[in-house]
Every structure is written in C-alpha cells, then in structure tokens.
N, CA and C of each residue as an Amber inpcrd file, in Angstrom:
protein
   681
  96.4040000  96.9800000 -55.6590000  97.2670000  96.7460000 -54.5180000
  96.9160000  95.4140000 -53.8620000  97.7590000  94.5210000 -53.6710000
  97.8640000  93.4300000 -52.9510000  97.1330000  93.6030000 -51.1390000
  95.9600000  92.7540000 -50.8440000  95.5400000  93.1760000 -49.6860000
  96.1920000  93.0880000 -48.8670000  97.5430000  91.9950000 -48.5960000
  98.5800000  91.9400000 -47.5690000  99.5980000  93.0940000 -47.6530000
  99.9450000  93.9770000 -49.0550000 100.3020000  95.5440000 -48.6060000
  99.8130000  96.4350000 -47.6110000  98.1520000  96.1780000 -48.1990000
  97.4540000  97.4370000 -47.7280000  97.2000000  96.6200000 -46.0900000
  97.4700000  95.7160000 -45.1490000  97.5650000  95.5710000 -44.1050000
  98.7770000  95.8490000 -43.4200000  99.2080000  95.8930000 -43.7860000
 100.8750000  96.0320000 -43.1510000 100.9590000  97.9050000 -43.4470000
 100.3680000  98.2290000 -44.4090000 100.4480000  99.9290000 -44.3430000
  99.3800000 100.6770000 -43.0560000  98.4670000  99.8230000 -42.7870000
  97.3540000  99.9780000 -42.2480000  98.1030000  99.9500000 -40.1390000
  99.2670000  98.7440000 -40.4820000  99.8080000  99.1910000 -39.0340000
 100.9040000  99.7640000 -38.9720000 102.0130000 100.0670000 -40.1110000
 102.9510000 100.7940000 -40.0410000 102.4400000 102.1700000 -39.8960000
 101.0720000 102.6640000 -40.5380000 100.1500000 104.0550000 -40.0810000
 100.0820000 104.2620000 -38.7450000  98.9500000 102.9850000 -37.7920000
  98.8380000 103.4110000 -36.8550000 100.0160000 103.6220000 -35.8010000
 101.4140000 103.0750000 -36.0360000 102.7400000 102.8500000 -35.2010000
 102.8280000 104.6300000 -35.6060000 103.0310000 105.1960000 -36.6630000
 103.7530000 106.3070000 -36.9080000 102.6920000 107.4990000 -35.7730000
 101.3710000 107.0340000 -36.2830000  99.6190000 108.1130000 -35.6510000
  99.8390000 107.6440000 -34.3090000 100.4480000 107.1630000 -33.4800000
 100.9390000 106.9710000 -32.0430000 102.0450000 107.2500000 -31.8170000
 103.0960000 107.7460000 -31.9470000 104.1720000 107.6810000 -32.1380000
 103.7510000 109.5110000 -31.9300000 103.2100000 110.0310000 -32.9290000
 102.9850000 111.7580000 -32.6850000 101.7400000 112.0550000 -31.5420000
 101.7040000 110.8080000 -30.7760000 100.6960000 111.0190000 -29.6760000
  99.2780000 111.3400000 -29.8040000  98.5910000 111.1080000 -31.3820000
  97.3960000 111.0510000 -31.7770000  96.5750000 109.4580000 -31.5230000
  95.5300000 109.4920000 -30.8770000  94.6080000 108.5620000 -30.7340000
  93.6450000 108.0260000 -31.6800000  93.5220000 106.7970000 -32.7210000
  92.2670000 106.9510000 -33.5820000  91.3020000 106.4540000 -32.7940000
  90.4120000 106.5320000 -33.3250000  88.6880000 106.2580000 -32.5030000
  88.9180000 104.7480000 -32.5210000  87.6400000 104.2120000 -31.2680000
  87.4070000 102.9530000 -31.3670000  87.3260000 101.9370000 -32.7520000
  86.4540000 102.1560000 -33.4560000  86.2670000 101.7280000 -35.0080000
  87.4930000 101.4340000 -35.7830000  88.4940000 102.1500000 -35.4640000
  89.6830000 101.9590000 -35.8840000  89.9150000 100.3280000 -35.9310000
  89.6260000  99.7400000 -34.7500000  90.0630000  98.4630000 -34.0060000
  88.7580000  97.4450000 -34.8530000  88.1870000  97.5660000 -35.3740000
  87.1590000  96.7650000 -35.5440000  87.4070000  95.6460000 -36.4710000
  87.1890000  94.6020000 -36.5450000  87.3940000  93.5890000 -37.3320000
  86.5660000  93.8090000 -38.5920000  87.0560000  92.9750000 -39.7610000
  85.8890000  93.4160000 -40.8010000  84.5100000  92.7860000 -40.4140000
  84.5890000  91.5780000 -39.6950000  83.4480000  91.2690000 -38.9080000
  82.9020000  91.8690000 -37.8760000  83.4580000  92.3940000 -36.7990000
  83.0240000  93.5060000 -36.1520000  82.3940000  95.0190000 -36.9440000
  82.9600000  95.3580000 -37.6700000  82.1350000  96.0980000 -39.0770000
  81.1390000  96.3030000 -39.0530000  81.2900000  94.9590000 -39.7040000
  79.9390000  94.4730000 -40.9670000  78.4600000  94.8580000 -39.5610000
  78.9440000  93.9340000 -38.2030000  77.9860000  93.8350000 -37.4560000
  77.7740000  95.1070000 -36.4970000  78.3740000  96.0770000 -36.3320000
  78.2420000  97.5430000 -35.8790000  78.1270000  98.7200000 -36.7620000
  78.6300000  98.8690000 -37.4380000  78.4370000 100.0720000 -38.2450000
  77.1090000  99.5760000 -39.6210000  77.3040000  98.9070000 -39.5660000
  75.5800000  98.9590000 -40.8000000  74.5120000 100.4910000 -40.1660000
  74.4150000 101.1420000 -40.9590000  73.3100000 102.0660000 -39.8510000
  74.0600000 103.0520000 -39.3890000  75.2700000 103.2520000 -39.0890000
  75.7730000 104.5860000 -38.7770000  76.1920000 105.5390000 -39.4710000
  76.3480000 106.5360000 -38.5710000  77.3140000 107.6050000 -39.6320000
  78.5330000 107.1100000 -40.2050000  78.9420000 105.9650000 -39.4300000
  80.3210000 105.9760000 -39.5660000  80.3470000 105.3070000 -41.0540000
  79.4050000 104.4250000 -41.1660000  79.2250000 103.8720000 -42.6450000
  78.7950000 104.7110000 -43.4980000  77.5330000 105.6350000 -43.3950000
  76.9850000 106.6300000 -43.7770000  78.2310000 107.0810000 -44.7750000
  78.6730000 108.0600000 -44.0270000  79.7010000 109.0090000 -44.4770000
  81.0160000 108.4770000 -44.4560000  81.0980000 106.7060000 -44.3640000
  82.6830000 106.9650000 -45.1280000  83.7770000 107.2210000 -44.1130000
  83.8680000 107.1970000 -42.9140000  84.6750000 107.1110000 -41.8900000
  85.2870000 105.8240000 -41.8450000  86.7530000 106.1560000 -41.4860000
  87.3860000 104.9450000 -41.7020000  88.8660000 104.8610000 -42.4390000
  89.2860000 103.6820000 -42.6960000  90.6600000 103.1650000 -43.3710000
  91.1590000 103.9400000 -45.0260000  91.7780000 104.3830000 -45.3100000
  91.4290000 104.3580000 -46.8300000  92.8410000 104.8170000 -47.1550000
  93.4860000 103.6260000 -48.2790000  94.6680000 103.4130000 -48.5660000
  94.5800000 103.4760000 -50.1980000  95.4230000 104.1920000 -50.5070000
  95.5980000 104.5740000 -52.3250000  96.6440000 104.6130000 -52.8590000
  96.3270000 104.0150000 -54.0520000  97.7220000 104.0390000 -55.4950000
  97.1130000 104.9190000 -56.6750000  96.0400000 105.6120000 -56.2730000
  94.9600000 106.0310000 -57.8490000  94.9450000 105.4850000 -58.4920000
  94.9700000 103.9810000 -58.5430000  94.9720000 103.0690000 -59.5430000
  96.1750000 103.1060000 -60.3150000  97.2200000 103.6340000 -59.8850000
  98.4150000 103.3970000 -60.5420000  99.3840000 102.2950000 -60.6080000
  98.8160000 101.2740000 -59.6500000 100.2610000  99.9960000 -59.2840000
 101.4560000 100.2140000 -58.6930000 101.4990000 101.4090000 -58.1300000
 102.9340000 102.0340000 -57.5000000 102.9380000 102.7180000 -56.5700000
 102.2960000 102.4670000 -55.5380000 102.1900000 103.2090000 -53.8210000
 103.5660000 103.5860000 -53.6680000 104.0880000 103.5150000 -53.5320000
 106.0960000 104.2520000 -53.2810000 106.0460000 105.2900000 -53.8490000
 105.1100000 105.6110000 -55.3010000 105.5080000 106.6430000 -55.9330000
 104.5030000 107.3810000 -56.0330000 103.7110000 106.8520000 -56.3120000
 101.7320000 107.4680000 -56.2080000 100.8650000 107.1600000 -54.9130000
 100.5910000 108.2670000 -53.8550000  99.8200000 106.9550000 -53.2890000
  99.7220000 107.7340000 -51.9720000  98.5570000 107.7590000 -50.8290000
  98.7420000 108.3070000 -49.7520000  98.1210000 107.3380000 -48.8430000
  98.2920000 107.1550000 -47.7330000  97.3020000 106.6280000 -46.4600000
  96.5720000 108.0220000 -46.0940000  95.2570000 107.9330000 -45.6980000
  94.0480000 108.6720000 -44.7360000  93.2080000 108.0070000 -43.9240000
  93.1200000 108.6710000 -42.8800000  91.5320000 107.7900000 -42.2130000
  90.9910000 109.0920000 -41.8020000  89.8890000 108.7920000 -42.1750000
  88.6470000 109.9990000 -42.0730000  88.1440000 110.2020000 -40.3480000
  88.5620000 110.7450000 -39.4970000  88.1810000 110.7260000 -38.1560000
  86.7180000 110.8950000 -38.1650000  86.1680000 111.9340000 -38.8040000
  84.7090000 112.0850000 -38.9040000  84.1860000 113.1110000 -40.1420000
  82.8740000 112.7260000 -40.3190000  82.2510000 113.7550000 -41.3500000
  81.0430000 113.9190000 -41.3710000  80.7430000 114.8090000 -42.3170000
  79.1030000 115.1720000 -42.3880000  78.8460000 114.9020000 -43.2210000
  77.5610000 114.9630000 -43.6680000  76.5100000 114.3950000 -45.2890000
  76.5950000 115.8070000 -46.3050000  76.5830000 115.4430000 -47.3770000
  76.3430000 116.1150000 -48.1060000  74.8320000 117.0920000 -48.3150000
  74.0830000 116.2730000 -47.5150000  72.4040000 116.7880000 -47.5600000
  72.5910000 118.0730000 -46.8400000  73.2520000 117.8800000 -45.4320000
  73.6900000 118.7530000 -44.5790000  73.9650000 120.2150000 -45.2530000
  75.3340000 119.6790000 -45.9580000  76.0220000 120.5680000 -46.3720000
  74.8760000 121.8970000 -47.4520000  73.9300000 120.9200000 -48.3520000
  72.9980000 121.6300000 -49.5570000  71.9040000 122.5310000 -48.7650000
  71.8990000 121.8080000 -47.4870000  70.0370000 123.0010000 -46.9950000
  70.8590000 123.7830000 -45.7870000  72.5180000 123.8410000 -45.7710000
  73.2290000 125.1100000 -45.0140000  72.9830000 125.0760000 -43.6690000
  73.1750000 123.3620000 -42.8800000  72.7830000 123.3220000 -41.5520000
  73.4750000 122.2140000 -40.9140000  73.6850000 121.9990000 -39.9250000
  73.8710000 120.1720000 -39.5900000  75.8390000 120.5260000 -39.2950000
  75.7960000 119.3350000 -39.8220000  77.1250000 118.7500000 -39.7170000
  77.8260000 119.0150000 -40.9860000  78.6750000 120.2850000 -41.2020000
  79.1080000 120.5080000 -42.6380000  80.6060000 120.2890000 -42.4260000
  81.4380000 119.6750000 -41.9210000  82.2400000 119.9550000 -41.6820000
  83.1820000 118.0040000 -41.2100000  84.7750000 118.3580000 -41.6090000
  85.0980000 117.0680000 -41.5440000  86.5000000 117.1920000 -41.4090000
  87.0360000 115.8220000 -40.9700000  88.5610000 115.8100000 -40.5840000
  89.3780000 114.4210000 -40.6380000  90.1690000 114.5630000 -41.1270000
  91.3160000 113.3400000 -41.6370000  92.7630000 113.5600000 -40.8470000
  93.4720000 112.3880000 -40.6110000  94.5250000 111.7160000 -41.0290000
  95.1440000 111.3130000 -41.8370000  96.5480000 112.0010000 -42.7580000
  96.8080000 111.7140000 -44.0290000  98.5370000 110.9170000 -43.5630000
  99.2360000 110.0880000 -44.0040000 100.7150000 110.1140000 -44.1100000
 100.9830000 110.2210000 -45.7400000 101.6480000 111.1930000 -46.0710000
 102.1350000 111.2380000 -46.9720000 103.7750000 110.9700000 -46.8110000
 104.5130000 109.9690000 -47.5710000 105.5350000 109.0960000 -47.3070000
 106.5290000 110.1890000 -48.6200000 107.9860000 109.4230000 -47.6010000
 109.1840000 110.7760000 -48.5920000 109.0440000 110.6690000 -49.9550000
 109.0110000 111.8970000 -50.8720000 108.8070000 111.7450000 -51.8270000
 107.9650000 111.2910000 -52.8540000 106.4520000 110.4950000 -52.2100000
 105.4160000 109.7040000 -52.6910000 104.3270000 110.9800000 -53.0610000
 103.7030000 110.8610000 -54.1090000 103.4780000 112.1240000 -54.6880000
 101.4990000 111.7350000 -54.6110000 100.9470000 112.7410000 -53.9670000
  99.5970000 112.9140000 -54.3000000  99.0870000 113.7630000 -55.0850000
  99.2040000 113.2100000 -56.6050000  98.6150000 114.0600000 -57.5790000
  97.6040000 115.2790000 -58.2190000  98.1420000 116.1230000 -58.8320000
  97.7640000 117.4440000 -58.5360000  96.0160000 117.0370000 -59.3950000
  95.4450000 117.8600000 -58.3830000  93.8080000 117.8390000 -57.9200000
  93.1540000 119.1970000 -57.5670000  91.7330000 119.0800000 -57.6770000
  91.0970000 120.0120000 -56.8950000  89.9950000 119.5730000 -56.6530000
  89.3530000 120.6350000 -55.9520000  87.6350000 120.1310000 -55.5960000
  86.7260000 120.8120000 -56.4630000  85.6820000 120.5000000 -56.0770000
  84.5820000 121.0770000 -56.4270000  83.8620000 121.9940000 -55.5520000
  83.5420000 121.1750000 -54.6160000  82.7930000 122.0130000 -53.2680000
  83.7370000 122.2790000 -51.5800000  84.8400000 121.3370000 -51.9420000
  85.3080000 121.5080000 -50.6050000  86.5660000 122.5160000 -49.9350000
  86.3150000 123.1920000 -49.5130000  87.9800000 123.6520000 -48.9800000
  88.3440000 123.2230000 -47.5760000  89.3100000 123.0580000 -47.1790000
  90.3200000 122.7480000 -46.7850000  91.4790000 123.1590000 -45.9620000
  91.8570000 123.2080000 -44.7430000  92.7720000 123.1280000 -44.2160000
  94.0400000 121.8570000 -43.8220000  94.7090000 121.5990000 -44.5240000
  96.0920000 120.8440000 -44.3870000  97.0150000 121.6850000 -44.0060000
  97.6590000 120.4660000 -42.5410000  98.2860000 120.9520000 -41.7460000
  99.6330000 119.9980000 -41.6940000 101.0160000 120.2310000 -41.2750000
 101.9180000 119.3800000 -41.2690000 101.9150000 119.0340000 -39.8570000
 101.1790000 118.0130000 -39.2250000 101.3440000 117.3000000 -38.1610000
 102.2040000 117.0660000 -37.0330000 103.2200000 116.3020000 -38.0950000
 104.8600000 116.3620000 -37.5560000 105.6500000 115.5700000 -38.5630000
 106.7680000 115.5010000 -38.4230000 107.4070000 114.4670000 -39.4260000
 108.6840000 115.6660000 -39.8680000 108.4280000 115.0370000 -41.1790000
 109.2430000 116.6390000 -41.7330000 108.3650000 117.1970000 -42.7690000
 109.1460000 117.8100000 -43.6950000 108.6880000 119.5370000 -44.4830000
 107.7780000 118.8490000 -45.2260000 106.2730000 119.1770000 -45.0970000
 105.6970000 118.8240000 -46.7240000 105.4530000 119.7020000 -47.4110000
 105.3170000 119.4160000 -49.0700000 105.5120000 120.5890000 -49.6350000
 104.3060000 120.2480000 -50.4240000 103.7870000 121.4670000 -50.7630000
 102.6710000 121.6470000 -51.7630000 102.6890000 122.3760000 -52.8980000
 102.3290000 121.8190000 -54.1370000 102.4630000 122.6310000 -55.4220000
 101.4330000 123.5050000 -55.5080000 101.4800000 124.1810000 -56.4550000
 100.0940000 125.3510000 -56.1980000  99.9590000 126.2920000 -57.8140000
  98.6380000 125.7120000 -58.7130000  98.3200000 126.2210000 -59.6300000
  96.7360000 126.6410000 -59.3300000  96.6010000 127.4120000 -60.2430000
  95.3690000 128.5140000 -60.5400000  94.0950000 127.9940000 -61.4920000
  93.3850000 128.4920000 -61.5840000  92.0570000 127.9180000 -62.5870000
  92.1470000 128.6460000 -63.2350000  91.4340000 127.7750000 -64.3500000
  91.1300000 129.2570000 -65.4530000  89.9700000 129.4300000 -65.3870000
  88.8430000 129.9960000 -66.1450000  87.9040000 130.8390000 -65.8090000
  86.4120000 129.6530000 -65.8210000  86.9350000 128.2410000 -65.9230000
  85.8750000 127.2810000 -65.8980000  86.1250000 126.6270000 -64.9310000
  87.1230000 126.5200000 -64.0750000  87.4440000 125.6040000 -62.9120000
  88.7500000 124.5660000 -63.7750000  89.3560000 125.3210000 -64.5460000
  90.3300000 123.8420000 -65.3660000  91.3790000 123.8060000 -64.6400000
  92.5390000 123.0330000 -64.9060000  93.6490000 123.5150000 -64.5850000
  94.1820000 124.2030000 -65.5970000  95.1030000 125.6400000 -64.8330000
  95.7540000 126.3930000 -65.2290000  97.2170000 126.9820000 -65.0880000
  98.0440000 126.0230000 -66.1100000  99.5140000 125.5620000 -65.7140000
 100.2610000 127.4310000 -65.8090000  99.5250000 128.5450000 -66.0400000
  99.7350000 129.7610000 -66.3650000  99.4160000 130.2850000 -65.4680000
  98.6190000 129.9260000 -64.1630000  98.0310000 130.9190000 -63.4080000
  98.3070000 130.5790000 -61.7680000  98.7780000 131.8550000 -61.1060000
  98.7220000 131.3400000 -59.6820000  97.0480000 131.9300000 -59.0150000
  96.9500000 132.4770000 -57.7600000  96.4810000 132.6730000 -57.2480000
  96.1540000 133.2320000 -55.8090000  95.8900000 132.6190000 -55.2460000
  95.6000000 133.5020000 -53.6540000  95.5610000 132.3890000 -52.2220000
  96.1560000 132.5010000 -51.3910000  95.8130000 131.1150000 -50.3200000
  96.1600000 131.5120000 -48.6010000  95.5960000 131.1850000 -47.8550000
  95.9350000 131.7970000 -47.0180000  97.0560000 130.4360000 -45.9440000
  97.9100000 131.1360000 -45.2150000  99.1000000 129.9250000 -44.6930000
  98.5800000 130.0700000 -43.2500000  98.0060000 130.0280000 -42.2460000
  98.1410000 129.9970000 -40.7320000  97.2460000 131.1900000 -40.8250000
  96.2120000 131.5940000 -41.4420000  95.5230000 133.0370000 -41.8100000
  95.7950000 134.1090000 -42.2590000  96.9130000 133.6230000 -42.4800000
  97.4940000 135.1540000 -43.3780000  97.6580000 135.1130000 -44.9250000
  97.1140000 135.9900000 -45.2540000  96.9330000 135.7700000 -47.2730000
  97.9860000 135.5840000 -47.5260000  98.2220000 135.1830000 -48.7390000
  99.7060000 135.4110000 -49.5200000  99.4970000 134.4950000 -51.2740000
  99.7390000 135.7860000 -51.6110000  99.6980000 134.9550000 -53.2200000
 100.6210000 133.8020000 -53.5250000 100.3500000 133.4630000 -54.6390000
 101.2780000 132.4970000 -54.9490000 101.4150000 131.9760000 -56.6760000
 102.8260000 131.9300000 -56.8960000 103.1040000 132.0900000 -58.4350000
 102.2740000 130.6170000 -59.0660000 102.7980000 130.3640000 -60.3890000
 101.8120000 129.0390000 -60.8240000 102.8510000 128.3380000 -60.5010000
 103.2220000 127.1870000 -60.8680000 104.0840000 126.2180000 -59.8980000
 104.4890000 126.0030000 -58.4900000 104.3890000 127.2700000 -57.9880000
 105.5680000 127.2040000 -56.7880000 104.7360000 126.4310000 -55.6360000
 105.6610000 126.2710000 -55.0260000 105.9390000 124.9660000 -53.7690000
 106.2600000 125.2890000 -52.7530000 104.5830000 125.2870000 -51.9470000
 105.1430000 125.9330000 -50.4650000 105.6400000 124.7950000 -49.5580000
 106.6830000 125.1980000 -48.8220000 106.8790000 124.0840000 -47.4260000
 106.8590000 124.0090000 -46.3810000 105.9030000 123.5160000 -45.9600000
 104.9030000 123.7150000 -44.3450000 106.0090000 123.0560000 -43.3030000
 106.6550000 123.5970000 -42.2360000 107.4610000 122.9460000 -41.6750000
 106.2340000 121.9590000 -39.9750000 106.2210000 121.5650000 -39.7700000
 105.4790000 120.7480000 -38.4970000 105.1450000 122.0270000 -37.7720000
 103.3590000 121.9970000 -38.0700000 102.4210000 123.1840000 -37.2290000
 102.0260000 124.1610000 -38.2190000 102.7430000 124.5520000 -39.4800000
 102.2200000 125.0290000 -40.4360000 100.9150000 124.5000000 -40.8570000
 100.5420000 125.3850000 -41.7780000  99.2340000 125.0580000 -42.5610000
  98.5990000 125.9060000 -43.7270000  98.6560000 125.4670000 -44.8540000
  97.5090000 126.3800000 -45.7640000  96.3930000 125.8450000 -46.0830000
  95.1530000 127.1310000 -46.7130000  94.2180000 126.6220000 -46.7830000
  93.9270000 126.9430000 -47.8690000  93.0690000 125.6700000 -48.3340000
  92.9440000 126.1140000 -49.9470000  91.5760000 125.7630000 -50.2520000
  90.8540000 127.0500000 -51.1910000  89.4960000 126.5030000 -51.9000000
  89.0340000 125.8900000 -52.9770000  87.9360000 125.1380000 -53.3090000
  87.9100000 125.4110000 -54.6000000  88.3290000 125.8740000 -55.3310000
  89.0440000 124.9070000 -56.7290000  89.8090000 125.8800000 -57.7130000
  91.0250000 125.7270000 -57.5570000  91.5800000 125.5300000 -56.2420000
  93.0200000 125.6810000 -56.1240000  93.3050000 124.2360000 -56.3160000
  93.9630000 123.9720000 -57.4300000  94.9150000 122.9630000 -57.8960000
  96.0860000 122.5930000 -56.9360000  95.9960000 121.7100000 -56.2180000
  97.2950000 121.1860000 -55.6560000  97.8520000 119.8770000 -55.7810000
  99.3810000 119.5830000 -55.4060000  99.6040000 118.1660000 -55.1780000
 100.2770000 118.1590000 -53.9600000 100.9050000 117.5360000 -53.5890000
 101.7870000 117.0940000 -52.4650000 102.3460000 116.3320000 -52.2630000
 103.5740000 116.1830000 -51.5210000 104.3510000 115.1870000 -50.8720000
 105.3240000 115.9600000 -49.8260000 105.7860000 114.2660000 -49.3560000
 107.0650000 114.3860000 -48.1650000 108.5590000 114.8760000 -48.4870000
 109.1350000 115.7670000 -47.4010000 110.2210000 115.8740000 -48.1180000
 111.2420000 116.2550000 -46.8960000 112.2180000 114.9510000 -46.9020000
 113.4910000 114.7230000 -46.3710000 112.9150000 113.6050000 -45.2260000
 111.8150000 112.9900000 -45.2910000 110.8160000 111.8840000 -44.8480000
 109.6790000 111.8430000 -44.8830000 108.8800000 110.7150000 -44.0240000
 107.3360000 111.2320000 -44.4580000 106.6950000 112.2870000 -43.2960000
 105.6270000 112.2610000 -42.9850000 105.3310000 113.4330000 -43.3070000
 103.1490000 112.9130000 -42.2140000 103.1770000 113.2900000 -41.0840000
 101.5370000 113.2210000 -40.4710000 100.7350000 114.5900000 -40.7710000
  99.7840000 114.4320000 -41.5010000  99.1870000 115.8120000 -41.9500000
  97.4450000 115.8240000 -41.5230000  97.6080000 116.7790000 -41.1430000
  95.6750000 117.1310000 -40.6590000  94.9240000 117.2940000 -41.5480000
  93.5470000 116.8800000 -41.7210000  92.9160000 117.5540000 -42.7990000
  91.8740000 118.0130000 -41.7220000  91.3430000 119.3580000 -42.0760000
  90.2280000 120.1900000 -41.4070000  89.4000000 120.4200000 -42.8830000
  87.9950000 120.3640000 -43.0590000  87.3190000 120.3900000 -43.9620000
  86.1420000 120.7280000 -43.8570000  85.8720000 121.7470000 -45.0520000
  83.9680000 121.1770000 -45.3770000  83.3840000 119.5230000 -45.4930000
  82.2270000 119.3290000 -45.6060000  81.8660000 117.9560000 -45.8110000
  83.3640000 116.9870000 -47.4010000  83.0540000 115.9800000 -47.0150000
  84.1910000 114.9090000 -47.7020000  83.5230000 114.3480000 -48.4500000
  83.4980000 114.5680000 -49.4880000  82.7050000 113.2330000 -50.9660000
  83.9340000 112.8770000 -51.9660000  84.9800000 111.9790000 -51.2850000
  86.0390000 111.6420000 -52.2040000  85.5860000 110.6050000 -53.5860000
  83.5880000 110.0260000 -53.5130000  83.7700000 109.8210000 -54.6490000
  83.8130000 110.1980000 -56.1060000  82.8480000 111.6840000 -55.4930000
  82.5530000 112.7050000 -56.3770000  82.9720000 114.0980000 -56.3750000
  84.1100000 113.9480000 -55.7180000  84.6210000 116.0290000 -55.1300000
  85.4080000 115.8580000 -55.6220000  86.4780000 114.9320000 -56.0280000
  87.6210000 115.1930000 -56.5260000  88.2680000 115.2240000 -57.8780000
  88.9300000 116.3290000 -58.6100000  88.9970000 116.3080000 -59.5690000
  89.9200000 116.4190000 -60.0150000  90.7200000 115.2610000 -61.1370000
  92.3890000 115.2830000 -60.8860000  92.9460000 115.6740000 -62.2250000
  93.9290000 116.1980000 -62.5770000  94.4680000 117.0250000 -63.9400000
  94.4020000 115.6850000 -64.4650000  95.0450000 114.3080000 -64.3570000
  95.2080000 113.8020000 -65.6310000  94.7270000 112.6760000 -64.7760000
  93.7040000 111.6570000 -66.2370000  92.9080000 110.4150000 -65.9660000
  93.4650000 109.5190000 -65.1980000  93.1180000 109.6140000 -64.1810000
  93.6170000 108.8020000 -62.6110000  92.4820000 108.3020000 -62.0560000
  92.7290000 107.3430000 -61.2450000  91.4210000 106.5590000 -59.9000000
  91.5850000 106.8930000 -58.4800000  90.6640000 107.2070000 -58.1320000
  90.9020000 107.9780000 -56.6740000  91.1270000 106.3060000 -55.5880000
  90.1750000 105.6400000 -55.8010000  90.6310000 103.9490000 -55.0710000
  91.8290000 103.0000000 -56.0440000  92.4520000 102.4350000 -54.9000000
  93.0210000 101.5970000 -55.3680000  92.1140000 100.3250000 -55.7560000
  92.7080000  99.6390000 -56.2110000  92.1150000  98.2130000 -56.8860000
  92.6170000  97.3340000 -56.2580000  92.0190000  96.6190000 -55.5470000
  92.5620000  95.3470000 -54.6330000  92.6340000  93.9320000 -54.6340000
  93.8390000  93.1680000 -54.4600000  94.1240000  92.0140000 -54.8440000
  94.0740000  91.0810000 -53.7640000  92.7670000  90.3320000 -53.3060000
  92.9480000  90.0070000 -52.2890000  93.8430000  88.5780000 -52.0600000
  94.8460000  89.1210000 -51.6580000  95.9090000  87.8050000 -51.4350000
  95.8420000  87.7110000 -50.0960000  95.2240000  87.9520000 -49.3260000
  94.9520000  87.3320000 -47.6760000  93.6860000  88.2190000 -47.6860000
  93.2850000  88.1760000 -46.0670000  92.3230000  88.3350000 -45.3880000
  92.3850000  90.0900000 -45.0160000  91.2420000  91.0290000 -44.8610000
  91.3660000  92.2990000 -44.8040000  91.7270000  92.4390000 -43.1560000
  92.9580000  93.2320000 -42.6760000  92.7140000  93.6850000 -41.2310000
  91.8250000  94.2100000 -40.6570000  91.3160000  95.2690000 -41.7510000
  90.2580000  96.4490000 -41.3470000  89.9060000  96.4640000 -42.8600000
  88.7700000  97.1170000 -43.0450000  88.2320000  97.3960000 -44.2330000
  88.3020000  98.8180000 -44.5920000  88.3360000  99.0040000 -45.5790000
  88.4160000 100.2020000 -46.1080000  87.2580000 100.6990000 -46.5840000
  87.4660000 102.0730000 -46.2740000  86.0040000 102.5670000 -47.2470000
  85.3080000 102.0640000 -48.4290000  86.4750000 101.9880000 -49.7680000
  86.0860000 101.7250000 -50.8490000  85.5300000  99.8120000 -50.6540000
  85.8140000  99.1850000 -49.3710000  85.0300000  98.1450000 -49.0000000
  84.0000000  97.8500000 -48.7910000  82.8780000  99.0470000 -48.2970000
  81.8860000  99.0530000 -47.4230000  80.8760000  98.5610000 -48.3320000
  80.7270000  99.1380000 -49.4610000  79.7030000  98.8510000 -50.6850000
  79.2860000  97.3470000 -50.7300000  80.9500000  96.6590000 -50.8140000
  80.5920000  95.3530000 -50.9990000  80.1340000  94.4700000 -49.5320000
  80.5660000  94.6660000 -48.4870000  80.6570000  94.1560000 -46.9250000
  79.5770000  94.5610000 -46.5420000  79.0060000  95.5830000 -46.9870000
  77.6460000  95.9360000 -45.8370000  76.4770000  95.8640000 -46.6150000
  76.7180000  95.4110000 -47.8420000  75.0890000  95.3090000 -48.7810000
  74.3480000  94.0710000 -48.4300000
C-alpha cells in the first residue's frame, strides 16, 4: 500500500470514529516523531497500541482490507501465569463490501460488536478435530449472551448494538453491508503477529510504499522507528 493511501485512510477513520461520538486516546495525535520520542518504553509500544491499516498483502484495500486501532492491551506473559492485564480492545471500520478474510485464533476470543454504521455480517465455519478449517462443520456462538448454533456457512447480521462472540476455533470473516460499518473489538490479550490464523496463504500487514511521509505510524512500523 502506497503510504499516502494509508494517510488519508488514517483521517477518513478518525472523521467516521468522531462522527459516532467515540474519542481515540492522546497517542492517536502523535507525530511519528513525537512516537519515536514518547512511547519507546511503554505499553503502548510494548503491546502494539496504535494505527494499523491492512490489505493482507493483497494490493487491493477496496476489496481485502480493514482499518483498526488497538485502544489498549495486555502482554502475553500476563495472559500465560493467569494474572495482570489479560484483556484488550479495538476499533475496526470495516468498509461496504471489503472483505476480512476468513480466520481464526489460537488463544484469543472475542467479542465484535456493530458500533454503528450499517449491518455487518459475519460468516461462520467450524473446526475439525485439529483446529483446521472445516467447510462441513458449524458450531456454537453466543450473540448478546445468548447461545445459538450456527450452520457451516451461514452469515449472521449484527444490526448497530448487536454482537457475537466467538472462540477459538471459530472460523470467521466479515464485512460491511449496505455501507461501512464501526465495530468494537472486546478481547483476551492481542498477538496479531502470531494469533492469527487464516484459511488461505495471506499477510496479516500490509507492505508499504513509502511515497510521502507517515502521518502516524503504524504498528507494523514500530520495529523499524523505535530500534
């Protein structure tokens, strides 16, 4: 992705994440020089808080591709000795029709919520008995706390305030539908470099072309900006 895309997505986000009367944190605002010189040393670098704009390495954000910013999270250390800060939360826009490819975790489950916007819809397949995907199998999920099975394909649609929650295992994808689409994420701890696991050979970061200067940096930035 061209870095002058991923700036201009970066404020058409925050216009829409104000617009539904949500506030992002200070850090939001930070220059990549302001960054580099505050967050070295924090959680916020730590764990990955922050900007993070994707094509899965596909070359086609319109069609593949979501905006998130991670409001906050916990460590994974946390999460292994069952104490601390296990727990985490995002900002997603998923745009009409732009498809976030069907995935699952490993360790994390999940609450996604439809924000506001309009209907998003979620696909919903089953594992098979190793954690694979299983284009044969549904499963079990709960919508606003209430169970409810669900066939292998089918496609629930969360109207604004809905929500399902899904664990480990549960194969999903998503997108917007009849526009885009502000969605919550409520979570266990977040390791998008290593939690996520996608049916077919995909990149969870985009690949970036820097044809201008970064507004904000992105997660998959920090490696290089803060070493």
């Amino acid at each position: 992705m061209k870095r002058s895309r991923i700036n201009a997505i970066m404020q058409d986000a925050a216009e829409m994440i104000a617009r539904h009367g949500f506030v992002l944190p200070p850090f939001a605002d930070w220059s990549p020089e302001a960054f580099r010189a505050q967050a070295a040393g924090t959680r916020i670098a730590q764990a990955r808080m922050g900007w993070d704009i994707t094509d899965y390495g596909q070359g086609d954000f319109d069609r593949m591709g979501l905006f998130l910013f991670t409001l906050r999270n916990g460590l994974l250390s946390d999460l292994r000795r069952g104490g601390g800060m296990c727990y985490a939360e995002k900002l997603l826009i998923s745009r009409r029709d732009q498809l976030s490819p069907m995935h699952t975790h490993v360790v994390k489950a999940e609450d996604i919520i439809n924000r506001g916007g309009a209907t998003l819809v979620v696909e919903l397949y089953g594992s098979d008995d190793r954690g694979g995907f299983a284009p044969d199998r549904g499963g079990m999920v709960r919508c606003d706390g209430v169970a409810r099975p669900f066939a292998p394909g089918e496609k629930l649609r969360l109207a604004p305030g809905e929500s399902v929650t899904l664990m480990p295992g549960d194969w999903h994808a998503f997108w917007g539908e009849g526009g885009d689409v502000l969605i919550g994420e409520v979570s266990t701890v977040n390791d998008d470099v290593t939690d996520n696991v996608f049916r077919d050979p995909i990149g969870r970061f985009a690949e970036v072309d820097e044809d201008e200067a970064p507004l904000h940096l992105l997660v998959s930035d920090y490696d290089r900006w803060l070493a």
